[in-house]
C-alpha positions, 0 to 999 in steps of 0.5 A: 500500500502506497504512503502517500496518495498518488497525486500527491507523488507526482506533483510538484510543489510550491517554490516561495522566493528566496529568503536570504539570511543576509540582511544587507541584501537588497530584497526586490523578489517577494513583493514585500512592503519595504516601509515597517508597519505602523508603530501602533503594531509594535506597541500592540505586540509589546502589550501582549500579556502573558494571559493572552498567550495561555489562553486560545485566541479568538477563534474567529479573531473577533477584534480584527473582524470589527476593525477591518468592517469598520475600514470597509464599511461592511458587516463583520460577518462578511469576513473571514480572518485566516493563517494569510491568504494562502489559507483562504485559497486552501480553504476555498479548494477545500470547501468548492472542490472536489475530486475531479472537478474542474478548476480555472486559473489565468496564465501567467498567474499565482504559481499556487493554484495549480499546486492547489489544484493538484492536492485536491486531485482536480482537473485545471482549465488554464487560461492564457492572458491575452498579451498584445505589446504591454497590454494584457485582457482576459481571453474570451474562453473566460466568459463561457467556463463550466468549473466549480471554481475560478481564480482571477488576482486582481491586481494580476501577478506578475504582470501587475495589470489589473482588469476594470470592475464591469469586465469582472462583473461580466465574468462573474456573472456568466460563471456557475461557480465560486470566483475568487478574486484575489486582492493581496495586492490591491492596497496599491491600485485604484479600485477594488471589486468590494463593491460586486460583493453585495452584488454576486453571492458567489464571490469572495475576495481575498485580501493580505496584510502581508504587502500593504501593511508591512506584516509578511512575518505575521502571516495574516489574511481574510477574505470577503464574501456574503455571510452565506458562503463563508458561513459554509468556509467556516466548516472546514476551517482550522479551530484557531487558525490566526494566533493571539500576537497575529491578531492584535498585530493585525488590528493595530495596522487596519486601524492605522490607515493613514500610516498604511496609504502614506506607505502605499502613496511612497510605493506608488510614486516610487513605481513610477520612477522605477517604470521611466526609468526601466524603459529609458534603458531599455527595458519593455514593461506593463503599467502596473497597478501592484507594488512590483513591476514586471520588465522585459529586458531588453534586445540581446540580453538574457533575464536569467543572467541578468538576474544572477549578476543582480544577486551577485552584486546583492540585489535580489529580483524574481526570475521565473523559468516558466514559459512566457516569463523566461525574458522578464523580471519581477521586480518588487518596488523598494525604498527610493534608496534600494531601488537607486541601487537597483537601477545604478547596477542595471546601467553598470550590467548594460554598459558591461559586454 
């Protein structure tokens, strides 16, 4: 008898960025926020009592549910709070598929859908972005699809391109399942689809507070949805699935949202230098509505050599060996400092034969 299911065994798992121990190396490949979190969140981590680490925490982490309602102007019962968004979509998958049933997925995209896909023994529809130049759009199989779930991240990743609301609207409509948009990035764009949600039961949105709110280390994460559907979620769900620091660290950011938009307005205007000054080298890249931007180097030179000549002079970018990204780097958007650094050793690696 077999150990393991077979599935299992002939899939391929997830590979996360690397993770230097270094800390002089300048990190632009995880898409973390590069400003600290708010200072209300160290001093809510200092205050944690030694009561508050005997006991279990709250199971549905009760004091970030009404903080982050009172954010969006929504009920607390529409909201989910999990391990960070990875535990949402494993939730998701959990609770929506099955064995044989269809999931679809957008090309490029999370690298973690199809590893989900493969766990649950799933069939996978995957759809390729349509690429024309710079501009990325759904592909017109997207509005006539017979799948249990859909997958859309929006503001999209890699590309950092983002779909506009009446198109989602469209797709969400012509869907017969759960559509997950998944939003960890969309602290950094111009809209969101929380307002479909009253809209569209079968819609949920995942959201992070590992890149807006500066807490990748914590690991804290919540989807949106009508009560309904995550009242079925909550079945399948780990018993106290965010713990008593994570959750107070949490509150303390999403109650401090003029800090967090200072952050994200630093981020975005530095997004923008970064993008004039890539193409002024030579590099082809999309707008980008995320805290990352995604280049294409230019004519005559190679992505995965300029992402090892990056890391051996300490700069650490993404590079994915995956069809259609093998020309391309993920570049997260740093501090005006880290990304200076980043731009001064491209002009050296150009101006090198």
């Amino acid at each position: 008898m077999p150990l393991v299911r077979e599935n299992i065994v002939n899939m391929a798992g997830y590979v996360p960025g690397e993770q230097p121990s270094d800390i002089s190396v300048i990190k632009l490949n995880t898409n973390e926020n590069p400003y600290p979190p708010s200072p209300r969140v160290l001093d809510a981590v200092q205050h944690i009592t030694a009561e508050q680490l005997r006991r279990y925490p709250s199971p549905d982490a009760k004091a970030f549910r009404d903080a982050a309602a009172r954010a969006h102007g929504i009920s607390p019962d529409m909201i989910l709070c999990t391990n960070g968004g990875d535990e949402l979509l494993s939730l998701v998958f959990r609770a929506c598929v099955g064995d044989g049933d269809n999931v679809a997925f957008l090309d490029p995209s999370y690298s973690l859908y199809p590893v989900l896909a493969a766990l649950q023994d799933a069939r996978k529809t995957i759809l390729p972005y349509h690429i024309i130049g710079t501009h990325w759009e759904f592909p017109p199989d997207i509005f006539k699809l017979d799948a249990k779930l859909l997958l859309i991240v929006n503001p999209n990743a890699p590309s950092g391109t983002l779909a506009d609301l009446p198109t989602l609207s469209r797709v969400i409509q012509a869907f017969p399942g759960v559509v997950l948009i998944d939003e960890a990035y969309v602290d950094f764009a111009p809209t969101s689809a929380l307002a479909l949600i009253p809209q569209h039961a079968n819609v949920i949105i995942l959201r992070s507070m590992s890149k807006g709110y500066g807490l990748a280390g914590m690991r804290f994460g919540y989807g949106i949805a009508q009560a309904s559907l995550l009242a079925q979620l909550h079945k399948v769900r780990d018993s106290y699935p965010c713990d008593a620091v994570a959750i107070a660290a949490a509150t303390a950011a999403i109650t401090d949202q003029t800090y967090a938009a200072g952050t994200w307005d630093k981020i975005k205007n530095q997004r923008t230098q970064m993008s004039v000054a890539l193409r002024s080298m030579g590099f082809t890249l999309p707008d980008s509505f995320s805290n990352f931007v995604l280049a294409t180097v230019p004519a005559g030179m190679a992505a995965a050599d300029v992402y090892q000549r990056l890391k051996n002079a300490n700069i650490l970018v993404r590079y994915f060996n995956l069809p259609g990204l093998t020309d391309k780097l993920r570049i997260t958007i740093g501090t005006a400092e880290q990304n200076a650094a980043l731009l001064a050793t491209l002009k050296t690696l150009i101006a090198a034969p």
